[in-house]
Structure formats: C-alpha cells, structure tokens
ZANUKOL-787942 format. One record per residue: residue number from 1; residue in one letter; x, y, z of N, C-alpha, C in turn. Coordinates in pm, whole numbers, plus 32768, in hexadecimal, padded with zeros to 4 digits. Last residue first. Example, Ala and Ser with C-alpha at 12.3 -4.5 7.8 and 13.67 -1.06 7.14 Angstrom:
! residues 2
[pt 2, s, [8505, 7F1F, 82C4], [8557, 7F96, 82CA], [850A, 8003, 8313]],
[pt 1, a, [8527, 7DC7, 830C], [84CE, 7E3E, 830C], [8528, 7EB6, 830C]],
***
This chain:
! residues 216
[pt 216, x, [5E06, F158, 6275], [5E4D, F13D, 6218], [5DD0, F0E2, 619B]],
[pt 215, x, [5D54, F1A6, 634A], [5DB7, F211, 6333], [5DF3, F207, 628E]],
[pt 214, x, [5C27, F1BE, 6403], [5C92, F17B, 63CB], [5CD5, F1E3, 636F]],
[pt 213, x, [5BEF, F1D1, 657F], [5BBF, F20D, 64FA], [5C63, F1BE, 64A4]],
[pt 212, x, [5B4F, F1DF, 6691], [5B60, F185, 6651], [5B66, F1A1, 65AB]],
[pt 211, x, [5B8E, F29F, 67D3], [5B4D, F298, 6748], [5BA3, F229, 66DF]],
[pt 210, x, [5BFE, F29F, 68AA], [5BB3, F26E, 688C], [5B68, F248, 681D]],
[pt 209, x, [5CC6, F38C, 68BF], [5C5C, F3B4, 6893], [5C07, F33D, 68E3]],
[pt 208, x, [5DD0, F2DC, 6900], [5DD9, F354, 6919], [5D44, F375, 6947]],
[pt 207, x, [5DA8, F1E3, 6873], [5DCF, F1D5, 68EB], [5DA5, F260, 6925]],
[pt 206, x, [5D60, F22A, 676A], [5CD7, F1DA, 67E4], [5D38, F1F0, 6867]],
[pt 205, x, [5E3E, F2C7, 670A], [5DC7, F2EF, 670B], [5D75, F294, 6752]],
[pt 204, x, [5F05, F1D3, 6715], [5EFB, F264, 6787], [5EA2, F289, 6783]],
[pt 203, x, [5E73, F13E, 6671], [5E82, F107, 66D8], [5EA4, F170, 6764]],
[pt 202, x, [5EBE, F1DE, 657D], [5E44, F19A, 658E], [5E0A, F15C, 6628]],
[pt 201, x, [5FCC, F1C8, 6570], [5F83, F241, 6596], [5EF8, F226, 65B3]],
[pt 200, x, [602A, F0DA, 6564], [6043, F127, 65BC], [5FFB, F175, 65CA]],
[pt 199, x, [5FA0, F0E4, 6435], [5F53, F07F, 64D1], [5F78, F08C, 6533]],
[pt 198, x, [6067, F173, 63CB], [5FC2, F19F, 63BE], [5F9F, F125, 6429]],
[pt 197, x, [6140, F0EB, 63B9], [6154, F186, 6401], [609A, F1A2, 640F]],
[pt 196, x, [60F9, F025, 6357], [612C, F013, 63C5], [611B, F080, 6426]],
[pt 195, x, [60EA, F05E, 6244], [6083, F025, 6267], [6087, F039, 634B]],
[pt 194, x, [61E7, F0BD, 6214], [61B1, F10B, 621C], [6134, F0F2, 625D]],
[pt 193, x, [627B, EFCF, 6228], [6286, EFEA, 628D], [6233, F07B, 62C2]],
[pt 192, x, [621E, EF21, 6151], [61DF, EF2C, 618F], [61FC, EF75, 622C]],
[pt 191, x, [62D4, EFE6, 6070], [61FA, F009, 6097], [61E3, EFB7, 60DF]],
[pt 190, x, [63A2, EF7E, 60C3], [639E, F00C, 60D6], [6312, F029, 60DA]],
[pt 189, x, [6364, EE96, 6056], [63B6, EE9C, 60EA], [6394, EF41, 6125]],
[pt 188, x, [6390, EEDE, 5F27], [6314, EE98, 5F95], [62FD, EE9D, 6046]],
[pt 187, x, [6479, EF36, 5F05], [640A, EF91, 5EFB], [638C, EF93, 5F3C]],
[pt 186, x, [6527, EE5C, 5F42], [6529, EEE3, 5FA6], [64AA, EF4E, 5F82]],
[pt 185, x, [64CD, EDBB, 5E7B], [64C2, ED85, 5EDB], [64AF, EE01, 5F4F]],
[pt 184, x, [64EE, EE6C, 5D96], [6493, EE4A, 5DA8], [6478, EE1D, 5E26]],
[pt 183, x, [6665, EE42, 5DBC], [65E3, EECC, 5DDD], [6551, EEB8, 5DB7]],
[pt 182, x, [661F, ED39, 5D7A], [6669, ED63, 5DF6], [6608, EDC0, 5E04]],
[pt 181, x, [662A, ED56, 5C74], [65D2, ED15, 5CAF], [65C8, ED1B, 5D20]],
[pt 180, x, [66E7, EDFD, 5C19], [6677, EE3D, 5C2E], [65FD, EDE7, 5C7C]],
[pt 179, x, [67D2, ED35, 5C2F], [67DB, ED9F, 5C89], [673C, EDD0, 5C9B]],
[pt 178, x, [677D, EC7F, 5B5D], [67C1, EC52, 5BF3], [678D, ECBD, 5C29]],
[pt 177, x, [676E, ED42, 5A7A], [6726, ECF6, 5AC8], [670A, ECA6, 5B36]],
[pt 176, x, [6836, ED7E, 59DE], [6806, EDF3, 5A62], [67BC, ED9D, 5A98]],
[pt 175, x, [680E, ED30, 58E5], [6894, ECDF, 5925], [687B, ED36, 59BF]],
[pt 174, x, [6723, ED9D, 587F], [6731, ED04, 58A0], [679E, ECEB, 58C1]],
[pt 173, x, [66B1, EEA3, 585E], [6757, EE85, 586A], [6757, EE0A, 58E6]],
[pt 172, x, [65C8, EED8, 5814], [662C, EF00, 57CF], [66BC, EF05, 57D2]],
[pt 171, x, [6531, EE56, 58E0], [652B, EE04, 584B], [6593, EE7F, 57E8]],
[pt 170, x, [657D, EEC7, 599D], [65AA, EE27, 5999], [65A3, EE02, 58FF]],
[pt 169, x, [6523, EF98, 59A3], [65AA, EF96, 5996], [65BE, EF26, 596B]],
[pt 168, x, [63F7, EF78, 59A7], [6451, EFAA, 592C], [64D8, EFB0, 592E]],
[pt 167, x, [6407, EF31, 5AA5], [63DE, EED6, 5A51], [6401, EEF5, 59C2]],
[pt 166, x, [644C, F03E, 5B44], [64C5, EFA7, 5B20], [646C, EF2F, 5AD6]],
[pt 165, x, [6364, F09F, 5AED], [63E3, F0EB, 5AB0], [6451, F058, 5ABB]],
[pt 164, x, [6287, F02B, 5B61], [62A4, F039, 5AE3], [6318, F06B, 5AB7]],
[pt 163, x, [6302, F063, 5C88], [6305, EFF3, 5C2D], [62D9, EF97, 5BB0]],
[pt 162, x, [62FA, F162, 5C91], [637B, F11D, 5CAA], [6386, F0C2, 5C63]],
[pt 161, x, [61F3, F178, 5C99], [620E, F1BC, 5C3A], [62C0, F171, 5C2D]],
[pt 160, x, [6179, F0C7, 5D6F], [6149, F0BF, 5CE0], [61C5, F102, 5C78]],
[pt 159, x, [61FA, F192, 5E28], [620F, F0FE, 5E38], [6209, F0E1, 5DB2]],
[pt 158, x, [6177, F28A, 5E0E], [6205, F25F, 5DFB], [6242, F1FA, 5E10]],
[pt 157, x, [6070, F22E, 5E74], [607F, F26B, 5DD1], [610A, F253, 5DAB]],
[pt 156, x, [60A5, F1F0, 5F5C], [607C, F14D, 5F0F], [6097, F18D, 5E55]],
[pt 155, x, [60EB, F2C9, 5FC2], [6150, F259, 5FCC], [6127, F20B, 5F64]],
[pt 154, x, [6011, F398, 5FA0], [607E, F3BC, 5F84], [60F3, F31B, 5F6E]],
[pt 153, x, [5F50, F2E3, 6064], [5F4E, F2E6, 5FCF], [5FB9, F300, 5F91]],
[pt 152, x, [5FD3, F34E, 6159], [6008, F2C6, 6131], [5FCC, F27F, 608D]],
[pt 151, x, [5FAF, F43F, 617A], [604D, F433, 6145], [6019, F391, 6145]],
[pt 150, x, [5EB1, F43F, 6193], [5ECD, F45D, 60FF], [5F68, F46C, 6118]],
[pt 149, x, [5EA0, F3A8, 629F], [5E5A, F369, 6220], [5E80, F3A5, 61AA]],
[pt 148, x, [5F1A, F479, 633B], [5F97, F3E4, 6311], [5F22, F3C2, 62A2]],
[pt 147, x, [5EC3, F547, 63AB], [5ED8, F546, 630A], [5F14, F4D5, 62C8]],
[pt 146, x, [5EF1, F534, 64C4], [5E78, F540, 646D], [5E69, F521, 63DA]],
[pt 145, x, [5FDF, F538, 6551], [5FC5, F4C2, 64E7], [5F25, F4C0, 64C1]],
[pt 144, x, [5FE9, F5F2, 65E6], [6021, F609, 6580], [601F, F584, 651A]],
[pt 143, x, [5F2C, F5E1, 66D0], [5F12, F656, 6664], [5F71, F645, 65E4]],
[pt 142, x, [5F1D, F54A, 6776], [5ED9, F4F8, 66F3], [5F14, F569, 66BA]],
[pt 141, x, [5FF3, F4C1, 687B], [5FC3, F53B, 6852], [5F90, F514, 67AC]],
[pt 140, x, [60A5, F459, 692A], [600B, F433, 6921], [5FA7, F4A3, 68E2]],
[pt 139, x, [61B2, F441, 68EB], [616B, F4B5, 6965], [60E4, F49A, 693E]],
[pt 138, x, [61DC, F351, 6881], [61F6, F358, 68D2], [61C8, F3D5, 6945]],
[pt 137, x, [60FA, F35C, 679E], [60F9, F2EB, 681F], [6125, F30A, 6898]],
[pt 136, x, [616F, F420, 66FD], [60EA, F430, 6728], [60DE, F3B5, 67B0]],
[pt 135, x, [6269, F3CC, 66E8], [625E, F40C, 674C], [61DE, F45B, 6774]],
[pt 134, x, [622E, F2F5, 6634], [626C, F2A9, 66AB], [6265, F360, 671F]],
[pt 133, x, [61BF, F391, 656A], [6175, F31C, 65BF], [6178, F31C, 6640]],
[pt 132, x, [62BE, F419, 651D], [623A, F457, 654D], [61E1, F3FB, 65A9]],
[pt 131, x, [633B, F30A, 64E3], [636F, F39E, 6533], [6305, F39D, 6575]],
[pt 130, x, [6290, F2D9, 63DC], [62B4, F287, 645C], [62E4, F2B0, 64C8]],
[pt 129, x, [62A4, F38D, 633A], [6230, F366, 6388], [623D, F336, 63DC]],
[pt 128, x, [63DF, F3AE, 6324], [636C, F425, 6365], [62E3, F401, 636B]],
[pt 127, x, [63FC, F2C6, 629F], [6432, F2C7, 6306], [63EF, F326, 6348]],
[pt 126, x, [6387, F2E2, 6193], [6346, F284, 61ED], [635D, F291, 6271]],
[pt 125, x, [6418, F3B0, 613C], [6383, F3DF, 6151], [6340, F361, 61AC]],
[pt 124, x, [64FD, F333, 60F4], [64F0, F390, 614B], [645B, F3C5, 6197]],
[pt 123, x, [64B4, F230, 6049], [64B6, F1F9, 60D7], [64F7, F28E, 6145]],
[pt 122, x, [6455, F2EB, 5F5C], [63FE, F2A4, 5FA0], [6406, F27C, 604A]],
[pt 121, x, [6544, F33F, 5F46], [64FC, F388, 5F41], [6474, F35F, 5F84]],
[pt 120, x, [65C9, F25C, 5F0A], [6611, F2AF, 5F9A], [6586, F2E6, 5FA9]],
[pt 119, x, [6569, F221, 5E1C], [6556, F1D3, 5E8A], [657C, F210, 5F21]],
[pt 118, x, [65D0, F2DA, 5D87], [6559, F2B3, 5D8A], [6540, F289, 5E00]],
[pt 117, x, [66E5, F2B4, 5D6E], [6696, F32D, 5D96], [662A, F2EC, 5DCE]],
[pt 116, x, [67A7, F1C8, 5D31], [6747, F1A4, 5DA8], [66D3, F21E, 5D98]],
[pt 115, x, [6881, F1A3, 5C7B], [6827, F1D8, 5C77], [67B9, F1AA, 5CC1]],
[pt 114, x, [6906, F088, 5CF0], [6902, F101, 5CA2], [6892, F11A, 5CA2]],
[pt 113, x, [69F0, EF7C, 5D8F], [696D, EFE3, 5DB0], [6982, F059, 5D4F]],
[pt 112, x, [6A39, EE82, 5CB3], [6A5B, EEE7, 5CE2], [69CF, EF3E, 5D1F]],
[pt 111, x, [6A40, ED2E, 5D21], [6A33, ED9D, 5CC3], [6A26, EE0A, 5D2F]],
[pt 110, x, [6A63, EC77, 5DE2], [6A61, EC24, 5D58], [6A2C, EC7D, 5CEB]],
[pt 109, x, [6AB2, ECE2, 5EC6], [6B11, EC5F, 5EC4], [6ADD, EC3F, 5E3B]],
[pt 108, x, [69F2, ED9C, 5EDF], [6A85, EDC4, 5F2F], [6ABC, ED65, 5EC8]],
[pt 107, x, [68E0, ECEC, 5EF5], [6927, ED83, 5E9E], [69B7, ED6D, 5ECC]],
[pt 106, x, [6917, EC90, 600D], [6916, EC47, 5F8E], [6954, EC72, 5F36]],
[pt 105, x, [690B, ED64, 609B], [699D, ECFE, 60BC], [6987, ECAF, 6040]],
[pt 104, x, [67F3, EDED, 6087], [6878, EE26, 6025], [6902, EDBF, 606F]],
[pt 103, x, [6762, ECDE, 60F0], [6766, ED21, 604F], [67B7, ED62, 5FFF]],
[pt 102, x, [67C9, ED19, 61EB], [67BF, ECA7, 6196], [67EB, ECB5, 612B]],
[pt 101, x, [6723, EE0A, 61E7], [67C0, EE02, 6207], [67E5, ED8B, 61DC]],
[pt 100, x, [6619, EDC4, 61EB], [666C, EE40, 6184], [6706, EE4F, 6171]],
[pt 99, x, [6609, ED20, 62A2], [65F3, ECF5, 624D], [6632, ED53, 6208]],
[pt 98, x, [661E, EE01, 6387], [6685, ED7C, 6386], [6683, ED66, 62E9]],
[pt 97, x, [653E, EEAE, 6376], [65CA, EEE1, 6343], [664F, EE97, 6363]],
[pt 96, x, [648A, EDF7, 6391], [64BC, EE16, 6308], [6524, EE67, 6310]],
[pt 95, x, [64B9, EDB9, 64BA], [64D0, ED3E, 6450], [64C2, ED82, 63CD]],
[pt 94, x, [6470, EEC4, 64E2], [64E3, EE91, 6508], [6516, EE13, 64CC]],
[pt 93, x, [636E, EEB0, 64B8], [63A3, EF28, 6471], [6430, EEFE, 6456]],
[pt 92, x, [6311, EDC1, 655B], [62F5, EDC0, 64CA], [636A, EE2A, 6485]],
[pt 91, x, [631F, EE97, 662F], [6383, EE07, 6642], [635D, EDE4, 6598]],
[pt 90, x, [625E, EF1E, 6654], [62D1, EF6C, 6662], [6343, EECB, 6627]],
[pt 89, x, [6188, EE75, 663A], [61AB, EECF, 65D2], [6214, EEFE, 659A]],
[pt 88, x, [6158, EE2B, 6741], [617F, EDD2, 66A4], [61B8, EE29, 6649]],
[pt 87, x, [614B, EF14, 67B6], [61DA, EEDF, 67B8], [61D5, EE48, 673B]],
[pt 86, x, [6048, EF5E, 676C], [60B4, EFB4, 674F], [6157, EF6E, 6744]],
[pt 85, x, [5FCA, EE8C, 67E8], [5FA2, EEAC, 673A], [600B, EED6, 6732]],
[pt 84, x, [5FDB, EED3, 690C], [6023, EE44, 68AC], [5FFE, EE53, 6809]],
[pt 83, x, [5F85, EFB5, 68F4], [601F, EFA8, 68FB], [6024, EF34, 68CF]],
[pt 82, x, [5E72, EF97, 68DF], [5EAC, EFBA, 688D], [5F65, EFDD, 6876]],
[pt 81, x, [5E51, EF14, 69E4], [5E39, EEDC, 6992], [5E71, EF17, 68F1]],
[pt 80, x, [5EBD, EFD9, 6A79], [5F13, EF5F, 6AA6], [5EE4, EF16, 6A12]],
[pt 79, x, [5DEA, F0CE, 6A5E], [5E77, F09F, 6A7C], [5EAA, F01A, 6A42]],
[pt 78, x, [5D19, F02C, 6AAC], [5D16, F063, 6A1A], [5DB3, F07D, 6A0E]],
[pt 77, x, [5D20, F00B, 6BDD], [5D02, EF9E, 6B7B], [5D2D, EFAA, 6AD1]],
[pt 76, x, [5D1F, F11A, 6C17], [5D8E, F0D2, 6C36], [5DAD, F03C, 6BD7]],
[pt 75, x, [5C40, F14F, 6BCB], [5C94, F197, 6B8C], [5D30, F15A, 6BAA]],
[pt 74, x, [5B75, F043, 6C2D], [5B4D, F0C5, 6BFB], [5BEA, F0F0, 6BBF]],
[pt 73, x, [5C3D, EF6C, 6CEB], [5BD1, EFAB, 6CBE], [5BDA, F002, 6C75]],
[pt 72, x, [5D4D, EE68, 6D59], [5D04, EEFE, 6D5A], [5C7A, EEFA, 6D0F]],
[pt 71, x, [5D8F, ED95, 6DFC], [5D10, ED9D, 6DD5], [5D00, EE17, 6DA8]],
[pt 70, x, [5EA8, ED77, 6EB5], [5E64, EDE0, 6ED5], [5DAF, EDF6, 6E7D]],
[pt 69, x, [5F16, EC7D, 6E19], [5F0A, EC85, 6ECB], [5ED5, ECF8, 6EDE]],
[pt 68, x, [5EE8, EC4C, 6D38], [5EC7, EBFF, 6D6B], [5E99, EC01, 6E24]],
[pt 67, x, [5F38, ED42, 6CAC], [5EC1, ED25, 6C88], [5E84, ECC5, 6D03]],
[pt 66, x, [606F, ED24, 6D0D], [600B, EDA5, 6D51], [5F54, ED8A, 6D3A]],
[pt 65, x, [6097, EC8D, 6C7D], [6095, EC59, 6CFB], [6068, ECDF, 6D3C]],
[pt 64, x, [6071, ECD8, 6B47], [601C, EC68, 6B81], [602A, EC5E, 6C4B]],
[pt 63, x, [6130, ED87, 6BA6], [60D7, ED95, 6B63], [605D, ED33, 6B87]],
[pt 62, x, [621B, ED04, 6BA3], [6205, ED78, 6C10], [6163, ED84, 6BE0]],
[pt 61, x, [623D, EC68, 6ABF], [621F, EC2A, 6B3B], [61DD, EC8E, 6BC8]],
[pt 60, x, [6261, ED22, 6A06], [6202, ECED, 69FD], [61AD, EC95, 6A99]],
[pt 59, x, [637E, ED86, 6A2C], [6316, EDDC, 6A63], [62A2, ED9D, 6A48]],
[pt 58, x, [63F5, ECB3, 6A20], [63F4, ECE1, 6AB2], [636A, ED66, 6AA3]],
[pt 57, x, [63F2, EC7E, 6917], [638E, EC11, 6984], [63AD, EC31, 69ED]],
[pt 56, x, [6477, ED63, 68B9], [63CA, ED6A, 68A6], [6389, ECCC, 6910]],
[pt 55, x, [6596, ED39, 6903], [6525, EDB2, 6940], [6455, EDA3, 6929]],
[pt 54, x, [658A, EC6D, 6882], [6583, EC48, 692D], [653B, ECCF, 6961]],
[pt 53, x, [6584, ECB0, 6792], [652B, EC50, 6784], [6523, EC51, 6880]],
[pt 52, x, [6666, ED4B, 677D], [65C7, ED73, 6756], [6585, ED1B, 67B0]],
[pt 51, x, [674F, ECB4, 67A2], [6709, ED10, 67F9], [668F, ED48, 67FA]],
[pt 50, x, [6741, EC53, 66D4], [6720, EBBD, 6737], [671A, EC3D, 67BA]],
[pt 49, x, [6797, ECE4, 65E6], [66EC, ECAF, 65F6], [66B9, EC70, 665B]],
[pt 48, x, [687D, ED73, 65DA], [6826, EDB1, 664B], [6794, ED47, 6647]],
[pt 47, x, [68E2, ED07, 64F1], [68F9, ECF6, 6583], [68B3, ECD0, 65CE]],
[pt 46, x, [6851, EDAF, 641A], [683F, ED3F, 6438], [6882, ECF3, 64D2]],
[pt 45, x, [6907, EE8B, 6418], [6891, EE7A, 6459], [683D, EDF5, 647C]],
[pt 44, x, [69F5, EE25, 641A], [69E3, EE59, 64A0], [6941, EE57, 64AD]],
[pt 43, x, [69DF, EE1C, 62CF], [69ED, EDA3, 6361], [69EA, EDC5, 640A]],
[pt 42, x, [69C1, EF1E, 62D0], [6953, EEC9, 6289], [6915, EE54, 6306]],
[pt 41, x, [6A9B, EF8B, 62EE], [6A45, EF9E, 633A], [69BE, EF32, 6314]],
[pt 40, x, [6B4D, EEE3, 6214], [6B59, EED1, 62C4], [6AE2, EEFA, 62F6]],
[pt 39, x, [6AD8, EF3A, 610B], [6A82, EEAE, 6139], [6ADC, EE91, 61D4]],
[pt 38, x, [6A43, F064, 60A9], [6AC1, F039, 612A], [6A96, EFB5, 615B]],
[pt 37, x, [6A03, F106, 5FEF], [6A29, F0C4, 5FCC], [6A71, F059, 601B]],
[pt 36, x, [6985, F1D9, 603C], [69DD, F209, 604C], [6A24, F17E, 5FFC]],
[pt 35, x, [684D, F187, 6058], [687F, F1F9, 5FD7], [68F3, F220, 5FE1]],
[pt 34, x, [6889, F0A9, 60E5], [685A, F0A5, 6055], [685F, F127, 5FEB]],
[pt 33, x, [689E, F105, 61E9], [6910, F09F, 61A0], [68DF, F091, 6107]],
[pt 32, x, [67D9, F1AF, 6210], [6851, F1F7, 61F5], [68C2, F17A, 61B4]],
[pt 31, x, [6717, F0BA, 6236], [673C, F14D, 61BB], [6795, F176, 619C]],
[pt 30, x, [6789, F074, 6310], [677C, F006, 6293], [6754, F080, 6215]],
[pt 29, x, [6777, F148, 639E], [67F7, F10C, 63A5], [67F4, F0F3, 6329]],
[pt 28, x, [664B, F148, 63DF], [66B0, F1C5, 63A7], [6715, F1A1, 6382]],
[pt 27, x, [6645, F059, 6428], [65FC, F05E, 63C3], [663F, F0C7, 6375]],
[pt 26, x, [669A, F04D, 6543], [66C1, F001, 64D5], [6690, F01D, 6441]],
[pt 25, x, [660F, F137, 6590], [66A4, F141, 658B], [66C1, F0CC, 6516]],
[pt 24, x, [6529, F0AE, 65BC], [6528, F13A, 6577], [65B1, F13F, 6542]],
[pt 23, x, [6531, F008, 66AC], [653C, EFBB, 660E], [652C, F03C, 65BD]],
[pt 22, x, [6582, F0B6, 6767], [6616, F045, 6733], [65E5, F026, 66A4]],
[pt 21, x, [64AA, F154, 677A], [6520, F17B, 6756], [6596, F123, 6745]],
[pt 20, x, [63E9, F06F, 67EA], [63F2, F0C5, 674E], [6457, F104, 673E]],
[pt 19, x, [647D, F03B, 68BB], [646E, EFB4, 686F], [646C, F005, 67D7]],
[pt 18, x, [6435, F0F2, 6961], [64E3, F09B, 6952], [64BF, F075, 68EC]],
[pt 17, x, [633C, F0FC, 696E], [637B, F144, 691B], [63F8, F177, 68F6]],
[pt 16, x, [6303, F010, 6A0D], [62EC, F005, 6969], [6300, F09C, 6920]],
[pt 15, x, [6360, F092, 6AEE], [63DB, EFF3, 6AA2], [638C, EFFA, 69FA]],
[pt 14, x, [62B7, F147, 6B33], [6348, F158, 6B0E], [63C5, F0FD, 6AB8]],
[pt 13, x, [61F3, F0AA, 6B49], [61BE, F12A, 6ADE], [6283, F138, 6AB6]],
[pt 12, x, [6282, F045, 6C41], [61FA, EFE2, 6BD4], [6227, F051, 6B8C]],
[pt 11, x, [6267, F109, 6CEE], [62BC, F0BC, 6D01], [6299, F06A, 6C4C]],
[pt 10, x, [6159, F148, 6CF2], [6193, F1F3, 6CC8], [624E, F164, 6C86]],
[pt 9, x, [60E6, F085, 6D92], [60B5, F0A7, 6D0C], [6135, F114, 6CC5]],
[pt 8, x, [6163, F0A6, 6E69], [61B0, F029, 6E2B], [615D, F041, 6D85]],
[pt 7, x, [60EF, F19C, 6EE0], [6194, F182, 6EC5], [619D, F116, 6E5D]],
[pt 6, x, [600F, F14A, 6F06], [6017, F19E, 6EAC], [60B5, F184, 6E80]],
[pt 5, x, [6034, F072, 6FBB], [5FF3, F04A, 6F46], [602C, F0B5, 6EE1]],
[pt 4, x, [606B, F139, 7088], [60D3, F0B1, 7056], [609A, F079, 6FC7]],
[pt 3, x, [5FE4, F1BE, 70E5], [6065, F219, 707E], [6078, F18D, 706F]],
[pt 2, x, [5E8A, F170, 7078], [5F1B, F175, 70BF], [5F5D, F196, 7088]],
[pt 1, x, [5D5E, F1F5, 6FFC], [5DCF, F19C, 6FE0], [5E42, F1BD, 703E]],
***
C-alpha cells in the first residue's frame, strides 16, 4: 500500500474518532444535565445536533470515497467496512444524548427533577461502555472490551429493574406522573445506548481480529 492511501486511511480512522468523541461528549453532558438538574446545558446539548450530523456525513463521505477510488481488500477492506458500522453508531449515541436533552428541557418546564439515583446509576455504567468502546476503536486494541457481553447484561438487569421501580412510583403517586414518564423515556434511551456501546465493540473486534462474534 502507498503512504498516500495509508495516510488518507489513518486520515478516515481520525474523523470517525472526531465524530465518537463529540457524540460521547453529548451524551456525558445530557447526564450531567440530568443529575444536576441543568435544562441550559441540556439546551446546549441539543445545539450541538446540526454539528453531529455534518461531522458524521463528512466522515461517511470520506468513507465511501476512499471505498470508491482505492478498492481496498483483505484488512483494509474490514477497516472501512466496520467504521461505517462504527460511525452509525457513533452518530445514534449523539442523537440520544440530543433526545435526553429534549427530555430534561421538557422536565425543566412542567415538574421537578428528583430523585434520579437510579438512573445516573445506569446512564454512569452506560457511559464507561461506551468510553471503553470508543477507545477500543480508537487504539485498535480488543483487550478491554472483552467483557462488554456481561456489562451489557448488567444494563438490561438495571434497565428492568428501573422500570419496575417507576412503574411503582406511578401507581403510588399519580400526580408524579408527567415527570416519571419522562424517566422512563431516559431509561430507554439509556439501554439503547448500551446496545450501542456493544456493536461498537462488535465491530472493533472484526475490524481488528476479523472475527465475527456478538456481544449484546
């Protein structure tokens, strides 16, 4: 392969891991606006969505136009093909931590944020899969997202468990109901971004290895 090819691959690998660290950020944000209670940052995050969206069709386009004018193969091929898996991904993560922000500008304006624990608890453990992922991708390294299949049981158990608990809230304090329906909404948002952090990883693992194995 040419340094030029190689370059514009190494070039490629770099914009989609622009791309995971902007929609990572949003997502951290849209947490921190929810267990802090902060519907400005909320709206900031929401902002940021018309930048998402250009970073991921610039790095999509780099993508396809490397596919188109160089033909790779074998490991170069597995590349490129599992980056475009990766940067859907990365851009999905980023539209929920829009949507989450949404959610608490609502909250904000027609009840109070309380008692969240639970849920932090969930969207902390979500955020360290997704981390991990994004920097199994980025140094191309599998070793530390081996275990994403039993942290992502870990999620769907504390998914379930969240939302039996606000299903008992609701029916014990029917004027809370605005609000908990909400946190249902962020609970969902939150398993599927766990779903997210596991097909990232799913996708470093073939890119890296080759190997074809499922996670979630």
């Amino acid at each position: 392969m040419s340094v030029k090819i190689r370059s514009e691959l190494m070039q490629i690998h770099d914009q989609a891991c622009n791309l995971g660290n902007f929609a990572i950020d949003m997502l951290q944000d849209s947490i921190n606006a929810f267990e802090q209670a902060d519907a400005d940052l909320a709206a900031d995050v929401c902002i940021r969505k018309k930048e998402l969206k250009i970073k991921f069709i610039t790095a999509e386009e780099s993508m396809f136009q490397y596919l188109a004018l160089y033909q790779p193969v074998a490991r170069d091929m597995r590349e490129i093909v599992a980056s475009l898996r990766i940067i859907y991904n990365f851009e999905r993560i980023g539209r929920m931590g829009y949507d989450i922000g949404e959610t608490i500008k609502v909250l904000s304006q027609c009840c109070e944020l309380a008692d969240p624990d639970k849920l932090i608890i969930v969207a902390r453990k979500v955020l360290t899969m997704i981390e991990d992922a994004m920097e199994a991708f980025s140094r191309r390294d599998v070793s530390q997202i081996k275990t994403m299949r039993q942290r992502d049981s870990e999620i769907d158990r504390l998914y379930c468990e969240v939302m039996r608990d606000i299903i008992k809230r609701m029916e014990q304090n029917k004027e809370n109901v605005s609000a908990l329906a909400r946190y249902v909404i962020i609970d969902r948002y939150l398993e599927r971004c766990g779903d997210q952090a596991c097909n990232i990883a799913e996708m470093t693992t073939y890119m890296v290895t080759g190997e074809r194995i499922e996670m979630s």
